[in-house]
C-alpha positions in Angstrom: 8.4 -8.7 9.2 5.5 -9.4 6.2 3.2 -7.8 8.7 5.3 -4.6 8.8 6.2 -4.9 5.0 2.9 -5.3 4.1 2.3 -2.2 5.7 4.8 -0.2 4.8 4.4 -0.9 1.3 0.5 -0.6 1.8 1.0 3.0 2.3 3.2 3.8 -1.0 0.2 2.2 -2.6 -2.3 3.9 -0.7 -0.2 6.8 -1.9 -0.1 6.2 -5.5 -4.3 5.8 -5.1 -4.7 8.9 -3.9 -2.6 10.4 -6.4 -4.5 8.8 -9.4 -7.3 10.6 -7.7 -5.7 14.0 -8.8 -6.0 13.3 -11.9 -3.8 11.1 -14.7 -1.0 13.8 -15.1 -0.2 13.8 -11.7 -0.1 10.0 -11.2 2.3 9.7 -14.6 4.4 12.3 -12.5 5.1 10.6 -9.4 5.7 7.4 -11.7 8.5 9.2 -13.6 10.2 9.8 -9.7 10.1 5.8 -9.3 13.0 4.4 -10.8 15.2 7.6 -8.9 13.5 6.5 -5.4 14.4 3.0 -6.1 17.6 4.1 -6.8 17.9 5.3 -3.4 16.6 2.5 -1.7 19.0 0.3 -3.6 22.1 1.5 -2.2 20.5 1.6 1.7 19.5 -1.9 1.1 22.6 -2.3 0.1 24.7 -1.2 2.8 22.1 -2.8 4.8 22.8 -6.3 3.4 26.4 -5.7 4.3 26.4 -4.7 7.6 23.6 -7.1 8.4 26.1 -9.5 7.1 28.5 -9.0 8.8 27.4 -8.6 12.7 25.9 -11.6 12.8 28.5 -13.4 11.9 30.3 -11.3 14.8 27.9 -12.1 17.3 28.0 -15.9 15.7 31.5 -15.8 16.3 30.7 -14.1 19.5 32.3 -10.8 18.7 30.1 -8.6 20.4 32.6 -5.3 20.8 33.0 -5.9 17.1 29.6 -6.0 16.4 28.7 -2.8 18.4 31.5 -0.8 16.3 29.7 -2.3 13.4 26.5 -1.1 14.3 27.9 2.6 15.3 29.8 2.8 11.7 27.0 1.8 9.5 24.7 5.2 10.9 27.4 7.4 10.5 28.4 6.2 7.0 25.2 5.3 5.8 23.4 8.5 6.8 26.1 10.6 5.4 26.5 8.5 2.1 22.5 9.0 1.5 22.5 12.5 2.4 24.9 12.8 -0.7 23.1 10.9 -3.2 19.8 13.1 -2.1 21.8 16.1 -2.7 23.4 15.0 -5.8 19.5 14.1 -7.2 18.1 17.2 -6.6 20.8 19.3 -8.3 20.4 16.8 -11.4 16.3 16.4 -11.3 15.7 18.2 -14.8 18.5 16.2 -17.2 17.4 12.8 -15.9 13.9 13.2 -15.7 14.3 14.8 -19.4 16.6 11.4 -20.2 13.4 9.2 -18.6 10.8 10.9 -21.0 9.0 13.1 -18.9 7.7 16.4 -21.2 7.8 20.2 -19.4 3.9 19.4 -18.3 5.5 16.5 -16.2 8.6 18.3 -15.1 6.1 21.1 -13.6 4.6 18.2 -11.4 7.4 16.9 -10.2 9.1 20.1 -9.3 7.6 20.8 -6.0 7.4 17.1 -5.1 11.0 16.0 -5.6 12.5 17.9 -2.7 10.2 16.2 0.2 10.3 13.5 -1.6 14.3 13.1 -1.7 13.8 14.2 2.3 11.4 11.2 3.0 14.0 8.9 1.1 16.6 10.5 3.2 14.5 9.7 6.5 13.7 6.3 5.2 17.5 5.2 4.9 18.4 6.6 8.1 14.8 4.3 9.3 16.4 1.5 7.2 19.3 1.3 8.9 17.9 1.2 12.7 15.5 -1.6 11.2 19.0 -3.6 10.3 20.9 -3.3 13.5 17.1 -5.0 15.3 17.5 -7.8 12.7 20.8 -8.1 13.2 20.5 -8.8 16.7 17.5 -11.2 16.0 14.5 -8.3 16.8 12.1 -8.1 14.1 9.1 -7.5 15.9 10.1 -3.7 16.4 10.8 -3.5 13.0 7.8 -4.9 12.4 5.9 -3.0 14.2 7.3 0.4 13.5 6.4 -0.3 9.8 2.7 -0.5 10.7 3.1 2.8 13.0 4.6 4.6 10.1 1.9 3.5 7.7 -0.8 4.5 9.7 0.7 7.6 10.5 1.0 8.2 6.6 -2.4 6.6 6.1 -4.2 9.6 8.0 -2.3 12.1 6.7 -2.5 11.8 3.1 -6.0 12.6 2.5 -5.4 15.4 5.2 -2.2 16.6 3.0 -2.7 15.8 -0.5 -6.7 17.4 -0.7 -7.1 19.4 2.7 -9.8 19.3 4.9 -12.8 22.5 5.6 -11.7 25.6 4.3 -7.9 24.7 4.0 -7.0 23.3 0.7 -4.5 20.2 0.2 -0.9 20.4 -1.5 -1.9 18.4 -4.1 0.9 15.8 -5.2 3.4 17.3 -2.7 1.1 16.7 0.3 1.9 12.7 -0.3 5.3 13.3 -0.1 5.1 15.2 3.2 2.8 13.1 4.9 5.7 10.4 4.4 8.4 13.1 6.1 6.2 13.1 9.3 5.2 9.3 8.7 9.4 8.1 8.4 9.9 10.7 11.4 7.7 9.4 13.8 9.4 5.5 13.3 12.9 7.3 13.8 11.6 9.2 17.5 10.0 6.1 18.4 13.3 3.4 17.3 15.7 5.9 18.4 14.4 5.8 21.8 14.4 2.2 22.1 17.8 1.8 20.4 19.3 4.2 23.1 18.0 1.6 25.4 20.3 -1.3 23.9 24.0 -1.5 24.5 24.5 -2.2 20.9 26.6 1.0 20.2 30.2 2.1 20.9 32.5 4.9 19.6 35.7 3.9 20.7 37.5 1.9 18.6 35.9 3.1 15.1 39.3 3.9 13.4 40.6 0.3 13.9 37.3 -1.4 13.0 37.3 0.7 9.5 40.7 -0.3 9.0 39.9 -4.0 9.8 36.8 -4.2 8.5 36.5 -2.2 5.4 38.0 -5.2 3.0 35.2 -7.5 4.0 32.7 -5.0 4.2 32.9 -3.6 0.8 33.6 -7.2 -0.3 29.5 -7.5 0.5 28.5 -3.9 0.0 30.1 -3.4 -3.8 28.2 -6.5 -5.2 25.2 -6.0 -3.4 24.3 -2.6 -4.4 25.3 -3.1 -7.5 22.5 -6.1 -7.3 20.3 -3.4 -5.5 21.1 -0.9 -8.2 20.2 -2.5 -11.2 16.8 -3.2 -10.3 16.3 1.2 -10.4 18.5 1.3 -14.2 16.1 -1.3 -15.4 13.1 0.2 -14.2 14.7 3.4 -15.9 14.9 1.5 -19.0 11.4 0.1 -18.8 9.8 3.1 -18.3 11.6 4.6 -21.1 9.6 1.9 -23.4 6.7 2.7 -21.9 6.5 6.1 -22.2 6.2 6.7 -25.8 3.3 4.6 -25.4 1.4 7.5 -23.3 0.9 9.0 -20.4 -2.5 6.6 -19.5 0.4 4.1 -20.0 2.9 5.3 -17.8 0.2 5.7 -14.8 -0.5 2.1 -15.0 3.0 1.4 -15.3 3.6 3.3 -11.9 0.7 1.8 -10.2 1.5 -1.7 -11.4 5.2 -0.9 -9.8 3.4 -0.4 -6.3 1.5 -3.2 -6.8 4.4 -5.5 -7.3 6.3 -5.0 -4.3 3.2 -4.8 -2.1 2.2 -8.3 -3.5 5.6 -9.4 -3.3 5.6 -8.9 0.7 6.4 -12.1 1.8 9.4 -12.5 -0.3 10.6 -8.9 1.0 9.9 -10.1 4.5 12.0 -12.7 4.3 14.7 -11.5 2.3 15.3 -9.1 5.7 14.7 -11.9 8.1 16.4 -14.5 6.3 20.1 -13.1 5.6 20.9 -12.6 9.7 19.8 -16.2 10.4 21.8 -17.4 7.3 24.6 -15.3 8.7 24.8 -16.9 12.1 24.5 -20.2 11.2 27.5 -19.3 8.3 29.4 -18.1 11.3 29.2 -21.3 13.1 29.6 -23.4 10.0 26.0 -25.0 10.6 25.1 -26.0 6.8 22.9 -28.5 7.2 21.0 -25.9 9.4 21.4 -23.7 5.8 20.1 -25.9 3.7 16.8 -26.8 5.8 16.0 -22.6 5.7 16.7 -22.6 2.1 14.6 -25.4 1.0 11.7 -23.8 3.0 12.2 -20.8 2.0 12.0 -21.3 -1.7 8.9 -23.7 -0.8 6.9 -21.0 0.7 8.0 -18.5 -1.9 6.5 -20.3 -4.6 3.2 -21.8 -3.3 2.6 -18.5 -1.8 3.3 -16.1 -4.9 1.7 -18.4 -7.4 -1.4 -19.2 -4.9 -1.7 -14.9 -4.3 -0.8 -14.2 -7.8 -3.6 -16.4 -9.3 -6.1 -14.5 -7.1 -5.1 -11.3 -8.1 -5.2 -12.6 -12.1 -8.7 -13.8 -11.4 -10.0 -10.4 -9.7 -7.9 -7.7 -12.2 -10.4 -5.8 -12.8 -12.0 -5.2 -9.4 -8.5 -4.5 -8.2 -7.6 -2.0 -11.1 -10.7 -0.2 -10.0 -9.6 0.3 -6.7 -6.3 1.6 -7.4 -7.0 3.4 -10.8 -9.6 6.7 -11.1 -9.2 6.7 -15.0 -11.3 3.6 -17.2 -8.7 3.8 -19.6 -5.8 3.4 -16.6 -7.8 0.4 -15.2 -7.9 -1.5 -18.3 -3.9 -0.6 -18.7 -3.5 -1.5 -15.5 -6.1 -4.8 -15.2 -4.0 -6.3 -18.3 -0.8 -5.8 -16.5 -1.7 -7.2 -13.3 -3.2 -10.9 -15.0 0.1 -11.5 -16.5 2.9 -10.3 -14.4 1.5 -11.2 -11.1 1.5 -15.3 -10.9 5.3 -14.8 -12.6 5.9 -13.4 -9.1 6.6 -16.8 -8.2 9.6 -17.4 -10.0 10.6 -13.5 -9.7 10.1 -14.6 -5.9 13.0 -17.9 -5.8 15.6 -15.5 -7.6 15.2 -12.5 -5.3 15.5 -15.0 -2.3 18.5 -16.8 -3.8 20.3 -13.3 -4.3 19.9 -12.4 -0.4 21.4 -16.0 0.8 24.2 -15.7 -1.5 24.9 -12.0 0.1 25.0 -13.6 3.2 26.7 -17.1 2.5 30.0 -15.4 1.4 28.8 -15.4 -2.5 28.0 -11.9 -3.2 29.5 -11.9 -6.6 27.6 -14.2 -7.9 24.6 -13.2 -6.5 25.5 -9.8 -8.3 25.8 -11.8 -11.6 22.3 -13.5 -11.1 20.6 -9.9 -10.7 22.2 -8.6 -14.0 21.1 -11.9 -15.4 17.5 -11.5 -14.3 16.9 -7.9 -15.6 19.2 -7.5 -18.7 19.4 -10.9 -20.2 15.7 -12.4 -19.1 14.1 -9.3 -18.3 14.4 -6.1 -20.6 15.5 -8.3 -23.8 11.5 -10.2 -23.5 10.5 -6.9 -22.3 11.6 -4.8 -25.6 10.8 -7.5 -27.8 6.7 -7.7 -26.2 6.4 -4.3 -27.0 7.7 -4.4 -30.4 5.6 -7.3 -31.3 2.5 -7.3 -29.4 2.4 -3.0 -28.1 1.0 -3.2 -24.1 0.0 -6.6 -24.2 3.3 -7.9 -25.8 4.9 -6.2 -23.1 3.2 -7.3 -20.1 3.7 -11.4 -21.8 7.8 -10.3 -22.0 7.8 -9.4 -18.4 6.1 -12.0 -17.2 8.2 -14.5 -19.5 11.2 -12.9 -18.2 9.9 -13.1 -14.3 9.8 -17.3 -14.8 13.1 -17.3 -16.8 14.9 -15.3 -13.7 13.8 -17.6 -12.0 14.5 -20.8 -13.4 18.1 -20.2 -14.0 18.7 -18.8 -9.9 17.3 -22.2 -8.7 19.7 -24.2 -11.2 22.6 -22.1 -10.0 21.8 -22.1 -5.9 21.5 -26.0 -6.6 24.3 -26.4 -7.9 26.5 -23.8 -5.6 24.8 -26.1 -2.6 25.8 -29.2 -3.7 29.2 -28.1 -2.5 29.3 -25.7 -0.5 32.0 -25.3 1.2 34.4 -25.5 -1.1 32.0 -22.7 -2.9 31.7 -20.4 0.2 35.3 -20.8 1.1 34.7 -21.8 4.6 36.2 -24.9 6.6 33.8 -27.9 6.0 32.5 -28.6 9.6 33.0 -32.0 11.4 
């Protein structure tokens, strides 16, 4: 799974580098469309969480007809609930982006890349949610492996799209967009195939499983895209600081977005494989099991992050010229990337301790240690940097508030573990 997320989130930064290439307008463009994709992603991840949840604790159980109805409800539901929320975007692109602080020079960028962009997202979900159902059942090398597919499928095709080749020109920004339409659909032909291949689907029975299945389901799902939803608002509210600061400001805002969840891969990669594992061993009432994945977990989240994010500190500049075509971008960008990514570390222990609780039967308060992290640690130190210190006080109140998130999620998973089964509300096993 870090193999394939490394990958897939290679190519969104791989995107966003060919895009500064355009020029600086077009890169503050597609950063505008960031917190709106995230959006997106945060209720599929969401859903995600819930159904992953929730069949493998069926097949821990060893409710296997349960889990197949599972598996069949969440691509109906999911697809259709994602088509909406693409629909419902596109009709409202011009008030929000407006409300973001994106002028008419920016709105006339993102015009023509919104709609293949909200088409990828659609395509992405549906991807998504064939990715859970293989995780569910304890597969993530397909996953895994589609991710690199779909990368290098997109990684070929954005030069060819966004700048043309011979005598045919490129599309420009909209050319990224649609080399990740033919990327996403290439890992749907290629998993759909192979999920026909597995008996994990059924359609009789779907009325009874809703009716059974919707309490617990939404139980999960409400708190945890609420937890997955927060992260977009606050990147919503962050970039409305940032953009009265510029539009060199917001493209190294945008880039140092990609950056952070391609860096973050590790911790991404195991908050997918982590929950299903969590989930069986919940199902059979294994804690002591729990405990040993969560204490190495956390261990490799932090001597990772804070080994990778102290590299990347020491060689800002080289890597700001990589990703950035603009010398005023690159310093933007070099100052960002010394100070926010070693506080990746503690950013890294609170995202993993929000996917356990999802799957250890405390999505509430996993949902109150995400609102914690970005609108009592996060955007409060965020505001106040800028106020203070302009860029650089920013980038300190981020970072500040990335080591306060995650101080306080290790305090509270200790303390939820050092009972928890009267905290999880399960039987405590002999």
């Amino acid at each position: 799974m870090a193999i394939g997320v490394l990958a897939l989130l290679g190519f969104q930064l791989v995107d966003s580098a060919f895009i500064a290439r355009l020029g600086t307008a077009p890169l503050a463009a597609q950063s505008f469309t960031f917190p709106l994709s995230f959006f997106i992603i945060g209720i599929q991840v969401g859903l995600g969480i819930a159904i992953a949840a929730l069949i493998s604790r069926a097949l821990g159980a060893g409710e296997k007809a349960q889990a197949k109805r599972l598996s069949t409800l969440v691509l109906m539901v999911g697809g259709a609930l994602i088509a909406l929320l693409v629909l419902l975007l596109w009709g409202m692109q011009r008030p929000v982006f407006t409300l973001l602080g994106a002028n008419e020079a920016a709105l006339a960028n993102i015009r023509p890349y919104w709609a293949p962009q909200l088409f990828a997202a659609w395509l992405g979900a549906l991807l998504y949610f064939v990715y859970s159902l293989f995780r569910a059942h304890g597969d993530t090398k397909l996953p895994g492996k589609m991710m690199v597919l779909s990368s290098l499928v997109n990684l070929v095709l954005d030069p060819l799209l966004i700048f043309g080749i011979g005598p045919w020109e490129g599309l420009g920004l909209p050319g990224a967009a649609w080399a990740t339409v033919l990327a996403f659909s290439s890992g749907l032909f290629v998993t759909c195939r192979k999920l026909a291949r597995k008996d994990w689907l059924i359609l009789e029975g779907l009325k009874e499983e809703v009716r059974c299945s919707y309490k617990p389901f939404a139980g999960i799902a409400g708190p945890a895209m609420i937890s997955q939803l927060m992260p977009p608002l606050a990147a919503m509210l962050a970039i409305s600081l940032v953009a009265p600061l510029g539009e060199t400001y917001v493209a190294a805002w945008g880039l140092a977005s990609r950056l952070e969840t391609l860096s973050l891969m590790v911790i991404l990669a195991m908050t997918m494989s982590l929950p299903p594992w969590l989930g069986r061993c919940y199902g059979a009432g294994d804690w002591p099991q729990i405990h040993r994945l969560l204490r190495l977990a956390l261990k490799v989240a932090v001597i990772w992050q804070l080994g990778l994010g102290m590299l990347m500190a020491l060689g800002a500049p080289w890597v700001a010229l990589a990703l950035a075509g603009q010398p005023d971008v690159q310093q933007a960008l070099a100052l960002l990337i010394r100070f926010l990514l070693p506080s990746y570390a503690a950013l890294g222990v609170c995202m993993l301790v929000v996917s356990a609780g999802n799957a250890l039967g405390w999505p509430l308060r996993s949902m109150l240690i995400s609102a914690a992290r970005l609108f009592i640690c996060y955007l409060p130190f965020l505001w106040l940097g800028a106020q203070l210190g302009g860029w650089m006080g920013l980038a300190l109140g981020a970072a500040f508030g990335n080591v306060l998130a995650g101080l306080t999620a290790w305090a509270v998973l200790k303390r939820i573990l050092s009972r928890p089964h009267r905290q999880a509300g399960v039987a405590k096993p002999v």
